[in-house]
ZALUMVEX-859498 format. One record per residue (C-alpha): residue in three letters; residue number from 1; x, y, z. Coordinates in nm, 3 decimals. Layout:
REM ZALUMVEX-859498
<"Ala"; NUM; <X; Y; Z>>
...
END
This chain:
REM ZALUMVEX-859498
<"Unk"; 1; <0.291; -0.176; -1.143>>
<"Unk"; 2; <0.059; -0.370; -1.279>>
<"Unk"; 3; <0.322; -0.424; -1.595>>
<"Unk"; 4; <0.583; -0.578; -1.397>>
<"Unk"; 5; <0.579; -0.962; -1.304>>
<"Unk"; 6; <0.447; -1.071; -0.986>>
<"Unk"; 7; <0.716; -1.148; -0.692>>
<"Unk"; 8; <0.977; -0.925; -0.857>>
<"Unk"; 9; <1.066; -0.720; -0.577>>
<"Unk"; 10; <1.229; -0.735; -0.255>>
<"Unk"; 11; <1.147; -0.439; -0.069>>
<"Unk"; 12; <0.918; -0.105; -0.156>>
<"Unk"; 13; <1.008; 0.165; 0.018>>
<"Unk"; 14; <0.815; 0.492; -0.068>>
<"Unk"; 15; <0.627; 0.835; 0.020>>
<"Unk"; 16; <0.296; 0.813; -0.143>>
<"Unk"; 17; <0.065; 1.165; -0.085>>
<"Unk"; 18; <-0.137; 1.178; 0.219>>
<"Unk"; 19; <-0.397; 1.351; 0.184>>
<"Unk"; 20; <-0.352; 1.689; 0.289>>
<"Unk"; 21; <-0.570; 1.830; 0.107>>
<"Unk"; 22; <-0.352; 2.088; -0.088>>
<"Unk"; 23; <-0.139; 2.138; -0.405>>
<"Unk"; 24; <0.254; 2.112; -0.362>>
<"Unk"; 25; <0.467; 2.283; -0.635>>
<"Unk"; 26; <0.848; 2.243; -0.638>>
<"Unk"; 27; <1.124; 2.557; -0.542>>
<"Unk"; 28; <1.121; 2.800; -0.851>>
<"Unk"; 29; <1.464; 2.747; -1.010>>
<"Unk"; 30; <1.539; 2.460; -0.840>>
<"Unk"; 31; <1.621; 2.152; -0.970>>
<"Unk"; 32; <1.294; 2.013; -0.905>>
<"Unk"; 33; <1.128; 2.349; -1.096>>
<"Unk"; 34; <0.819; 2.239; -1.253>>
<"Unk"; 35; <0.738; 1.928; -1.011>>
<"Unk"; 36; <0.359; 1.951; -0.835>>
<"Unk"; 37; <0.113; 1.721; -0.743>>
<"Unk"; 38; <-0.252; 1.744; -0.613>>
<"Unk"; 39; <-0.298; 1.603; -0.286>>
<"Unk"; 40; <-0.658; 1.655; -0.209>>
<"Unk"; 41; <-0.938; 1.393; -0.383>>
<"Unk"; 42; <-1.308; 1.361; -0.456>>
<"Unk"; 43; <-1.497; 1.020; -0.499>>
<"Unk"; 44; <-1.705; 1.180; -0.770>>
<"Unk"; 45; <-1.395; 1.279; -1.022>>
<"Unk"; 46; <-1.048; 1.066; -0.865>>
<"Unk"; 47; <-1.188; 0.730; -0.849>>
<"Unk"; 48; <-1.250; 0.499; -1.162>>
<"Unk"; 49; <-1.549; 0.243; -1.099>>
<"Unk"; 50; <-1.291; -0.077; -1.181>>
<"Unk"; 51; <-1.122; 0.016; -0.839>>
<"Unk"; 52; <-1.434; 0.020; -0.658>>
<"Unk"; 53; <-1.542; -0.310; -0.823>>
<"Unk"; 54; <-1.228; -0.454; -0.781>>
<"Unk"; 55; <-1.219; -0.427; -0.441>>
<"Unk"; 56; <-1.596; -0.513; -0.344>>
<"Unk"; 57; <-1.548; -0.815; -0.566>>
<"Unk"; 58; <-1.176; -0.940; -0.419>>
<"Unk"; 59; <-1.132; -0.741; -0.108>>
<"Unk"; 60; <-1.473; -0.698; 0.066>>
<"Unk"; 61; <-1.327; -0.594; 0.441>>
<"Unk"; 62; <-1.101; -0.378; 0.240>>
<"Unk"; 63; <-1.401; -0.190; 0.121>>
<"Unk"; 64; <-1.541; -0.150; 0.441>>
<"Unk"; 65; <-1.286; 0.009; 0.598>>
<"Unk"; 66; <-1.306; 0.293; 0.321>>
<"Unk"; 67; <-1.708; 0.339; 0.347>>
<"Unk"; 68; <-1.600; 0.346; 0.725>>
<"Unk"; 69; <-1.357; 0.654; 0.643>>
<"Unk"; 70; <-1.625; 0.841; 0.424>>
<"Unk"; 71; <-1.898; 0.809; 0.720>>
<"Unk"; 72; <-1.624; 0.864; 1.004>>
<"Unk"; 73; <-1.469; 1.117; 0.802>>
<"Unk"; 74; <-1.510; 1.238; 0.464>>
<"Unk"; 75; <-1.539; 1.085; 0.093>>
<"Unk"; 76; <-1.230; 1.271; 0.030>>
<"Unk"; 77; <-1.059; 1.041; 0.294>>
<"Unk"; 78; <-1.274; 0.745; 0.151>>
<"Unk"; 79; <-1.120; 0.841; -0.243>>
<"Unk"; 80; <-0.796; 0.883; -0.121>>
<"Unk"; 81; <-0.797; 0.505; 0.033>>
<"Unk"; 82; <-0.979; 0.418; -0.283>>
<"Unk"; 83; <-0.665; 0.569; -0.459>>
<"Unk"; 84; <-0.344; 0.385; -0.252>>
<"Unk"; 85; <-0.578; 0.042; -0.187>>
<"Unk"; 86; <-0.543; -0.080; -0.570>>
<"Unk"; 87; <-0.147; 0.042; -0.557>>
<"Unk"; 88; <-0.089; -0.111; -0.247>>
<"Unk"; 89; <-0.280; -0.415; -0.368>>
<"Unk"; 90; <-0.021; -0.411; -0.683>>
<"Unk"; 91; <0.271; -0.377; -0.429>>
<"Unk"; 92; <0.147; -0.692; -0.241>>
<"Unk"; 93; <0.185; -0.864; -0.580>>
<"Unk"; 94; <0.517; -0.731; -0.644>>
<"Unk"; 95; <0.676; -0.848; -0.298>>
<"Unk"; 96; <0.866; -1.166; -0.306>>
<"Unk"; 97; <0.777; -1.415; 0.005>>
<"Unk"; 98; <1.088; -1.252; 0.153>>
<"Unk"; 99; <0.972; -0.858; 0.092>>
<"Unk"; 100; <0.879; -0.603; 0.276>>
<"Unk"; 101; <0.696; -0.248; 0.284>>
<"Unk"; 102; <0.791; 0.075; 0.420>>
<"Unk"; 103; <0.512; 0.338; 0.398>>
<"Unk"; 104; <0.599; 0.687; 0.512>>
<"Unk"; 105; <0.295; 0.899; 0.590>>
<"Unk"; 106; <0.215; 1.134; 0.836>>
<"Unk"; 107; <-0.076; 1.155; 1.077>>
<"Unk"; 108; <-0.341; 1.324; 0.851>>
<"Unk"; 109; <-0.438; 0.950; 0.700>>
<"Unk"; 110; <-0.137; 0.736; 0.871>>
<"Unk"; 111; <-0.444; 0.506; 1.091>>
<"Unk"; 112; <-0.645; 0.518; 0.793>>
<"Unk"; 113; <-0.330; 0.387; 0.575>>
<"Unk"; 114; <-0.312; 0.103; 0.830>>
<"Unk"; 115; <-0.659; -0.031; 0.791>>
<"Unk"; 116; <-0.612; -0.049; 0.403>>
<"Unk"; 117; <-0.250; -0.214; 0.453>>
<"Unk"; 118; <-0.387; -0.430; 0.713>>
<"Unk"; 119; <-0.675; -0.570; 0.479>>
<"Unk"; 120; <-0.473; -0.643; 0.184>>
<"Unk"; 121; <-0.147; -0.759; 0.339>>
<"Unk"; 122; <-0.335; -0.899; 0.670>>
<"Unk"; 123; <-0.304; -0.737; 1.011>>
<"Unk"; 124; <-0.046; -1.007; 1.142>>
<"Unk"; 125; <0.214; -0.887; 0.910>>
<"Unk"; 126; <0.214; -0.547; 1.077>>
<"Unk"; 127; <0.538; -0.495; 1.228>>
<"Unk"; 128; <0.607; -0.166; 1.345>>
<"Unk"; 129; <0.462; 0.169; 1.337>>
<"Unk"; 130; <0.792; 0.364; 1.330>>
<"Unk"; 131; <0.790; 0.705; 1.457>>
<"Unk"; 132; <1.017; 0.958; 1.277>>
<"Unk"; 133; <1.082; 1.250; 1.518>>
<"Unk"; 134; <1.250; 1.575; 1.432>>
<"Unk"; 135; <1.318; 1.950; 1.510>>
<"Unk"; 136; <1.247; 2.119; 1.247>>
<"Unk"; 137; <0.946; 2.352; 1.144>>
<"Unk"; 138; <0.766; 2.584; 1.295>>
<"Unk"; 139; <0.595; 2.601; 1.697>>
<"Unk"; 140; <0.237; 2.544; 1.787>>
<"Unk"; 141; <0.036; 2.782; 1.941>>
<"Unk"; 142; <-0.289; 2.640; 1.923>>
<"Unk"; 143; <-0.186; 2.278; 1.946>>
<"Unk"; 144; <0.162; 2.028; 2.036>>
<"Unk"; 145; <0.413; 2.132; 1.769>>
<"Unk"; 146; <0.382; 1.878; 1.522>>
<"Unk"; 147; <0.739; 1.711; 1.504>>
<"Unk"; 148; <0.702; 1.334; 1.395>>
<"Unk"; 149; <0.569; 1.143; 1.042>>
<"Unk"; 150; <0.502; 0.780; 1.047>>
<"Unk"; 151; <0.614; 0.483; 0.898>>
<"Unk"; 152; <0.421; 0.163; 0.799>>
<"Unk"; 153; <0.660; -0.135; 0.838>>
<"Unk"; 154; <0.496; -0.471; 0.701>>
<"Unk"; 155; <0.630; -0.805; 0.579>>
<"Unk"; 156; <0.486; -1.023; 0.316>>
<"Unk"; 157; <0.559; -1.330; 0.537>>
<"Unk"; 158; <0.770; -1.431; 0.839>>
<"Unk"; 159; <1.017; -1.552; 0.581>>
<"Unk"; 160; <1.092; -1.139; 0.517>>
<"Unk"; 161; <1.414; -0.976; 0.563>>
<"Unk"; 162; <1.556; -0.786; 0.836>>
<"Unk"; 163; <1.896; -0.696; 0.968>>
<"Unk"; 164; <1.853; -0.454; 1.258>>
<"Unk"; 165; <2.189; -0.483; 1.321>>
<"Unk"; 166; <2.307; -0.333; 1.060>>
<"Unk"; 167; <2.118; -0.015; 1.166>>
<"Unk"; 168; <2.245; 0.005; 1.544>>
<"Unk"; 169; <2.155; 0.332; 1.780>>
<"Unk"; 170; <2.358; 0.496; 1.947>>
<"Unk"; 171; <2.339; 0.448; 2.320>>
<"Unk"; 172; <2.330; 0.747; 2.567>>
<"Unk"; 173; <2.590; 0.849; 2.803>>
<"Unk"; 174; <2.431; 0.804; 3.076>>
<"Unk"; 175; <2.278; 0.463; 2.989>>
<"Unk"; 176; <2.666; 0.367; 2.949>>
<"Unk"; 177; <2.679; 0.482; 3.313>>
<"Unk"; 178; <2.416; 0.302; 3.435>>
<"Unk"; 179; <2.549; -0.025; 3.250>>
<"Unk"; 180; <2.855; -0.018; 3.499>>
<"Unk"; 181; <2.678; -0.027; 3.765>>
<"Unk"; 182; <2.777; -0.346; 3.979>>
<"Unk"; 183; <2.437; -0.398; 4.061>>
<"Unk"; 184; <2.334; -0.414; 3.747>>
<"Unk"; 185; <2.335; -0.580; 3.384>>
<"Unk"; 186; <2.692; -0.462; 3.273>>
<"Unk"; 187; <2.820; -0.335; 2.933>>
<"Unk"; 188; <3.104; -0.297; 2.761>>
<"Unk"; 189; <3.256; -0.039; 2.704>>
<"Unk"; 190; <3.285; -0.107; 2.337>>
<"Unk"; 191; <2.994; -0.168; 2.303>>
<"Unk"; 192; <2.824; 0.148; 2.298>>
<"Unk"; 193; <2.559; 0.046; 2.029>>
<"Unk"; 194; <2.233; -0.105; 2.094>>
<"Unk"; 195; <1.947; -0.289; 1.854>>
<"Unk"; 196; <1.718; -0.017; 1.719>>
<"Unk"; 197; <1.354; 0.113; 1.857>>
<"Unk"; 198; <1.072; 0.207; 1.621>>
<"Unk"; 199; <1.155; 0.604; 1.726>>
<"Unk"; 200; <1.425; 0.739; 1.515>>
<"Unk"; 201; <1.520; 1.064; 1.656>>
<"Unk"; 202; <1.854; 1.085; 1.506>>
<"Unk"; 203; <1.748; 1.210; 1.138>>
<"Unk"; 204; <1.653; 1.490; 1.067>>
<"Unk"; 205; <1.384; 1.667; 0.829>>
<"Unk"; 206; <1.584; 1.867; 0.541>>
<"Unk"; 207; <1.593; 2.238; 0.635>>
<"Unk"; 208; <1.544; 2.534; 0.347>>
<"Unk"; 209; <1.946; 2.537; 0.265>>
<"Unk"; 210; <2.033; 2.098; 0.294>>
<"Unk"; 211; <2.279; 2.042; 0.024>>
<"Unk"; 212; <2.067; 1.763; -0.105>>
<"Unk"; 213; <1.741; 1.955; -0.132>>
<"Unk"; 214; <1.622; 1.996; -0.476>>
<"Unk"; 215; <1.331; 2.211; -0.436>>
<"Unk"; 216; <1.093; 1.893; -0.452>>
<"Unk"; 217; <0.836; 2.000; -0.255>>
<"Unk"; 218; <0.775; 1.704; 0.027>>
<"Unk"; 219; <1.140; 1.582; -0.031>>
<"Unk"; 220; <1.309; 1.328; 0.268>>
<"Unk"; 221; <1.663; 1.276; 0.371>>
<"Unk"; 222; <1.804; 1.026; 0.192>>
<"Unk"; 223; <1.962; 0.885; 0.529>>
<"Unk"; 224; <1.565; 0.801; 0.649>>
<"Unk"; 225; <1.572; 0.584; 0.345>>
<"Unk"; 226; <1.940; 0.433; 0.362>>
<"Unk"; 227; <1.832; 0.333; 0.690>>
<"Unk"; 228; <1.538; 0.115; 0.551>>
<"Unk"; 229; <1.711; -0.027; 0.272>>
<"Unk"; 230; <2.002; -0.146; 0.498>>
<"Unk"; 231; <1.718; -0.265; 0.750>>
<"Unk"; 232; <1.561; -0.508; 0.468>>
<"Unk"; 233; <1.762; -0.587; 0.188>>
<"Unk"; 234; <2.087; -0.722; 0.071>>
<"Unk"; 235; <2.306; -0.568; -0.193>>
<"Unk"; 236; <2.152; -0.677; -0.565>>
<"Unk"; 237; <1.831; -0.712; -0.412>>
<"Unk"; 238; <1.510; -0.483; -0.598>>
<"Unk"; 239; <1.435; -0.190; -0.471>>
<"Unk"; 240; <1.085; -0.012; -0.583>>
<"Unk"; 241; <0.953; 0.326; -0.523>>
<"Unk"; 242; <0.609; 0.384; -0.687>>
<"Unk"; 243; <0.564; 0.737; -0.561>>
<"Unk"; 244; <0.977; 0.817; -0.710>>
<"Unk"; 245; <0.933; 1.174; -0.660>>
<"Unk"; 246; <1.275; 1.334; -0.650>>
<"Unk"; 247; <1.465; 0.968; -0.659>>
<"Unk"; 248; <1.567; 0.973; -0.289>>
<"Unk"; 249; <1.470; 0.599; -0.275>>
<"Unk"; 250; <1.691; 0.519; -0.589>>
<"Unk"; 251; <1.994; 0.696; -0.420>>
<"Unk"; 252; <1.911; 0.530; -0.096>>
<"Unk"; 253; <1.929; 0.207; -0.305>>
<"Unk"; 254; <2.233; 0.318; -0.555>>
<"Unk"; 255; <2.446; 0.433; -0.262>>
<"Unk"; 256; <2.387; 0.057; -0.136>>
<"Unk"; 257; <2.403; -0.192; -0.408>>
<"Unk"; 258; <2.102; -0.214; -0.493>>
<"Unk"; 259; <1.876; -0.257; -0.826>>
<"Unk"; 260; <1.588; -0.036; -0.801>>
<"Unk"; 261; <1.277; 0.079; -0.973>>
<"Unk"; 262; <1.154; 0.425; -0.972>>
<"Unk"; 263; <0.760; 0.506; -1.074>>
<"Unk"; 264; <0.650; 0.882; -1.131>>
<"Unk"; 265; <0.339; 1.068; -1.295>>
<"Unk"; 266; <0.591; 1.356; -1.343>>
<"Unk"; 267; <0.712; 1.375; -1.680>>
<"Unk"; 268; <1.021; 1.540; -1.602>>
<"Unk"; 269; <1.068; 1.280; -1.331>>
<"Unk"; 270; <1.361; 1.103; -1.527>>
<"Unk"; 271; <1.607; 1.426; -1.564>>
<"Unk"; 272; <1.600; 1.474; -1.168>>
<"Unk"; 273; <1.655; 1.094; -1.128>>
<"Unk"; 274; <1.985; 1.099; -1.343>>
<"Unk"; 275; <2.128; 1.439; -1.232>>
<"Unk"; 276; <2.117; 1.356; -0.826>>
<"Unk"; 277; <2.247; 0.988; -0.958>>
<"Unk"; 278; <2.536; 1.124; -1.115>>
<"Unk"; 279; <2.596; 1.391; -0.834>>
<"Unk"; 280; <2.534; 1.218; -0.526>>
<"Unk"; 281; <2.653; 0.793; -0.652>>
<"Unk"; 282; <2.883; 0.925; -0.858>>
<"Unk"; 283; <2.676; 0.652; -1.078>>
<"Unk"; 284; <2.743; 0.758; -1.483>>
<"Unk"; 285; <2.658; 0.420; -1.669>>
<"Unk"; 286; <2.282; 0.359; -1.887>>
<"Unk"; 287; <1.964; 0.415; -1.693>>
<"Unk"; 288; <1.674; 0.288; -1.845>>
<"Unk"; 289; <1.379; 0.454; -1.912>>
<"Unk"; 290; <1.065; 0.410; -1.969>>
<"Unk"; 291; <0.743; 0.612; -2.107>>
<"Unk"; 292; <0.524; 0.260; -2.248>>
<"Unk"; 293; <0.404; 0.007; -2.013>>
<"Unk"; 294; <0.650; -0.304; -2.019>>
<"Unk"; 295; <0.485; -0.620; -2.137>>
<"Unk"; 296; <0.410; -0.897; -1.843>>
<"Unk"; 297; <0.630; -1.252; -1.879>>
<"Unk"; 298; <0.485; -1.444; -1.578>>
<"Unk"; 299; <0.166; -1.516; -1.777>>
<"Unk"; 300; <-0.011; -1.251; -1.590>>
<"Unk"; 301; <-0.059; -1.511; -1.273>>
<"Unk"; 302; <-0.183; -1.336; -0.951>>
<"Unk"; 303; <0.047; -1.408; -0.662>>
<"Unk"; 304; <-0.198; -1.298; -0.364>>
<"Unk"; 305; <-0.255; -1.615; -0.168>>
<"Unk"; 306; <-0.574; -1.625; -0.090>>
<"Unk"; 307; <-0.682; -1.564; -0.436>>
<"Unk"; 308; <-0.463; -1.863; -0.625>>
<"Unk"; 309; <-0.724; -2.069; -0.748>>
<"Unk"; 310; <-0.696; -2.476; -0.789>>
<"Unk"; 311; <-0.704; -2.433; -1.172>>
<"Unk"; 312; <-0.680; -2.094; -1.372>>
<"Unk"; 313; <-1.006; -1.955; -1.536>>
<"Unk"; 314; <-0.927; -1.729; -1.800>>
<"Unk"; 315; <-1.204; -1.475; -1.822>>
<"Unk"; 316; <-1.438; -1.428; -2.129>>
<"Unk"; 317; <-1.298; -1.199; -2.370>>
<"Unk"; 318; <-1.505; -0.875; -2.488>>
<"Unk"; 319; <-1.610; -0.533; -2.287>>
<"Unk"; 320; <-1.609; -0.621; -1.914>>
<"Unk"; 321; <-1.927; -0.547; -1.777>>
<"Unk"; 322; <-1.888; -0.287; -1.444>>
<"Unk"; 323; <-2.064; -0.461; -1.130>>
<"Unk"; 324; <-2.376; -0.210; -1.158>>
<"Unk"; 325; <-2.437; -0.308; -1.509>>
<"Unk"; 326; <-2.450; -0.695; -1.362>>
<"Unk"; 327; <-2.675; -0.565; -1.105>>
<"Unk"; 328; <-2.908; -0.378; -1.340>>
<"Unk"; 329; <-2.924; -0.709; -1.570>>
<"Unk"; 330; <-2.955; -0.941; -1.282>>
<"Unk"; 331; <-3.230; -0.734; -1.133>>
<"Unk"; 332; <-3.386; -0.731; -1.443>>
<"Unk"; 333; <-3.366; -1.110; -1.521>>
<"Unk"; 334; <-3.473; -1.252; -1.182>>
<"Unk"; 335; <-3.654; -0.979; -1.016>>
<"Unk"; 336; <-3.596; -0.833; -0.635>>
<"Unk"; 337; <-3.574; -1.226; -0.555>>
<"Unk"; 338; <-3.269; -1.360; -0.337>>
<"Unk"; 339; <-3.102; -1.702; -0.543>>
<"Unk"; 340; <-2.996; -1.806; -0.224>>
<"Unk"; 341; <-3.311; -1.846; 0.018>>
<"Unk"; 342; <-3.587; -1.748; -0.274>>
<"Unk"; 343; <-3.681; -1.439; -0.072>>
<"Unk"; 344; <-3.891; -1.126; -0.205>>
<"Unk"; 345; <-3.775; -0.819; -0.064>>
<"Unk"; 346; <-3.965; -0.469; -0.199>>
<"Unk"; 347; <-3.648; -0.293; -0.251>>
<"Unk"; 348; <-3.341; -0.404; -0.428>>
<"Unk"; 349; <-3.127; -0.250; -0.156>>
<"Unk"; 350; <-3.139; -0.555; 0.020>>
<"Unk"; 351; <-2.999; -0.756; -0.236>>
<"Unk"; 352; <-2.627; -0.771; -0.301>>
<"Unk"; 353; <-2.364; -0.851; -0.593>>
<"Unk"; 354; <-2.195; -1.221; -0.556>>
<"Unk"; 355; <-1.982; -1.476; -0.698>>
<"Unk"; 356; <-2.199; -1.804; -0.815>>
<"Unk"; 357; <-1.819; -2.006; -0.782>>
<"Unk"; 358; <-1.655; -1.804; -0.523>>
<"Unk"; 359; <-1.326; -1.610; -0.667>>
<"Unk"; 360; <-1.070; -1.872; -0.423>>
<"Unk"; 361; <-1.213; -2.131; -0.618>>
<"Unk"; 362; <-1.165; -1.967; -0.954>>
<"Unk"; 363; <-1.455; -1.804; -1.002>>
<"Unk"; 364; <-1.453; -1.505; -1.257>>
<"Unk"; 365; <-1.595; -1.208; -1.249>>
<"Unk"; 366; <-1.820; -1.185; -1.557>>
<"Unk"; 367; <-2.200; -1.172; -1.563>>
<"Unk"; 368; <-2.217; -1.585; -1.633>>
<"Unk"; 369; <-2.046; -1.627; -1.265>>
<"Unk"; 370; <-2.269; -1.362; -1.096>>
<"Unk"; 371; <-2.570; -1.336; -0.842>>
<"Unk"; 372; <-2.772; -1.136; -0.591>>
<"Unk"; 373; <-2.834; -1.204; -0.247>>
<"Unk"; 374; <-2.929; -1.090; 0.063>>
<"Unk"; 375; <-2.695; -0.965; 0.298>>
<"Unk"; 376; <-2.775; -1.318; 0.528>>
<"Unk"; 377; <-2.681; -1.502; 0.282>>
<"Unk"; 378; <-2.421; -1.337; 0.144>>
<"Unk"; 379; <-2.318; -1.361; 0.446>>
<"Unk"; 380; <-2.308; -1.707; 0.508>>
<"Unk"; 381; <-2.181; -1.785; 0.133>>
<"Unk"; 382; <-1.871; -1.584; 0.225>>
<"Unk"; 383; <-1.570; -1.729; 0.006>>
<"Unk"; 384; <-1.681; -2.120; 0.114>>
<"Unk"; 385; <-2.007; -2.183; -0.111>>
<"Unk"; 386; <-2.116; -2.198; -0.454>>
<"Unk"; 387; <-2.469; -2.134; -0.461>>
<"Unk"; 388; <-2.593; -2.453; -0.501>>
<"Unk"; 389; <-2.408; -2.519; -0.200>>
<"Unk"; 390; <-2.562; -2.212; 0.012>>
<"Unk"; 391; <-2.897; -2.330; -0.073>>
<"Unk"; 392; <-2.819; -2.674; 0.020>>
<"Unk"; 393; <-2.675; -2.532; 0.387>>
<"Unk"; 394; <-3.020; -2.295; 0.390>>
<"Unk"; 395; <-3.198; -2.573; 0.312>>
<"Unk"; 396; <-3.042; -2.763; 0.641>>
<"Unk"; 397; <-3.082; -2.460; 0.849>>
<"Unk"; 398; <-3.426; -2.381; 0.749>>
<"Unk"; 399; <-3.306; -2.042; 0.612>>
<"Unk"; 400; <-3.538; -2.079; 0.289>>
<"Unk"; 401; <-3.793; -1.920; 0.193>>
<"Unk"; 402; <-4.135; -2.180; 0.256>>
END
């Protein structure tokens, strides 16, 4: 994702892991024979120290939230927000203005899922949490049968697409009764449709023997994802799917006349694509594919809002210095002193890693652009100061250090 050009896509629809903590491995002899994934993570050997400083340095609340998980819950559930917060920050790139983002999940990490989504894409631009309710699987005997996954629904703006029309329910026979009564609102007969609720109950999970199964291990109906694609796009719109799996989101999209995108870690990902193209579109012209990383033509701008600066800064070239490395050096230059109220503290705990020019304002991240603080006034700096400007409001406040 972070290949492709920024506002290039008009709707990502996908079914990332969630965290179960076990290993799924495809049907022997199915068509999907060979597929597996690992869905269980440590912070000590699944997360790379440039996601972690990526998101201290541009998405503070963001990390936050995921220290949150690892106290409330476990660093396994902190590593596997660490893991889908820098791809969902790359999906927020990709979305045009009019976009969306369906996110199907279940309830292991769905509430954790929304605190992530809601930091990077911004809480008002959650739209639904749609419940997806079925019959199949086994009974509970020492808790509810669990019967429903979830879906994120957000939009990148209020400018997003959506056609709920085109996605009617069905409505009961008895509400038809009711909607003759004299007494009350009255409906057509005809019209025996109504707009849809975030509780689809009229899809169901694949059972063992569904023609379309493939043997992929956590495979969906490719109806759950029609209906999402008719919801919010229009035919020759972009469809991506980062987590591709067994290309039910490229059907979804082929069936519909759509473009689409399909991302995998699977290296036999590809042959499953084309064979349930071919069999289920009927589709038999050139798919491309790709094994190298395609080369960027938008200049390599970010498109996140709040991060657009009034002038780009290219950063220096050379080896990019990880934030504890800046920490170590600043520490080492300056002493346990903070630049922004010329505090002493006795233990470099207090002090924190900052932007001199804040990153809205261009600020980069190297060492040049970098300083320690205390939490006050790190506080206080927020994304609004440069540091001469922080000590200038300490100054006013009385905040420094006498």
């Amino acid at each position: 994702m972070r290949a492709m050009n920024s506002e290039s896509v008009d709707l990502i629809a996908t079914d990332p892991p969630f965290n179960k903590g076990r290993d799924f491995h495809a049907t022997p002899e199915s068509l999907a024979a060979g597929a597996k994934f690992q869905d269980r993570w440590t912070w000590e050997n699944d997360i790379h120290p440039h996601w972690i400083d990526q998101i201290t340095d541009d998405y503070p609340k963001l990390m936050e939230a995921i220290e949150s998980a690892r106290f409330a819950h476990s660093d396994a559930m902190g590593a596997y927000m660490c893991f889908m917060a820098v791809r969902i920050i790359e999906m927020h790139r990709l979305l045009k203005s009019t976009g969306s983002l369906y996110l199907h999940c279940d309830p292991t990490a769905s509430h954790y899922l929304k605190a992530v989504i809601d930091s990077i894409f911004g809480w008002k631009n959650f739209k639904n949490q749609i419940i997806w309710h079925y019959q199949t699987g086994g009974a509970g005997q020492r808790q509810f049968a669990k019967k429903h996954d979830v879906i994120l629904f957000y939009m990148k703006s209020e400018d997003s697409k959506f056609y709920p029309r085109r996605i009617p329910a069905p409505r009961t026979e008895k509400a038809m009764q009711r909607a003759q009564n004299p007494k009350g609102a009255r409906i057509s007969a005809s019209d025996d449709t109504k707009l849809p609720m975030d509780v689809w109950t009229d899809i169901q999970a694949l059972n063992p023997v569904a023609r379309e199964r493939t043997g992929y291990p956590t495979q969906k109906p490719v109806a759950l994802f029609e209906r999402i694609v008719l919801a919010s796009s229009d035919e020759g719109d972009v469809v991506l799917d980062p987590f591709a799996g067994c290309a039910t989101t490229m059907v979804a999209a082929e069936r519909n006349g759509r473009s689409w995108v399909g991302i995998d870690i699977w290296q036999k990902a590809h042959e499953i694509v084309l064979q349930r193209l071919e069999e289920e579109t009927g589709i038999m012209g050139p798919v491309q594919i790709v094994n190298e990383i395609p080369k960027r033509t938008d200049d390599g701008i970010n498109s996140v809002p709040y991060l657009r600066v009034k002038q780009r800064v290219v950063e220096p070239e050379g080896p990019r210095w990880s934030r504890q490395e800046m920490y170590e050096h600043l520490l080492q230059q300056n002493g346990w002193v903070c630049q922004g109220c010329d505090r002493t503290f006795d233990d470099a705990r207090y002090l924190e890693l900052d932007h001199n020019t804040p990153r809205s304002d261009g600020g980069v991240n190297a060492i040049f652009n970098r300083v320690l603080l205390c939490s006050p006034c790190n506080r206080l700096k927020s994304n609004t100061f440069t540091l001469s400007g922080l000590r200038r409001e300490n100054q006013k406040r009385g905040y420094m250090s006498k």
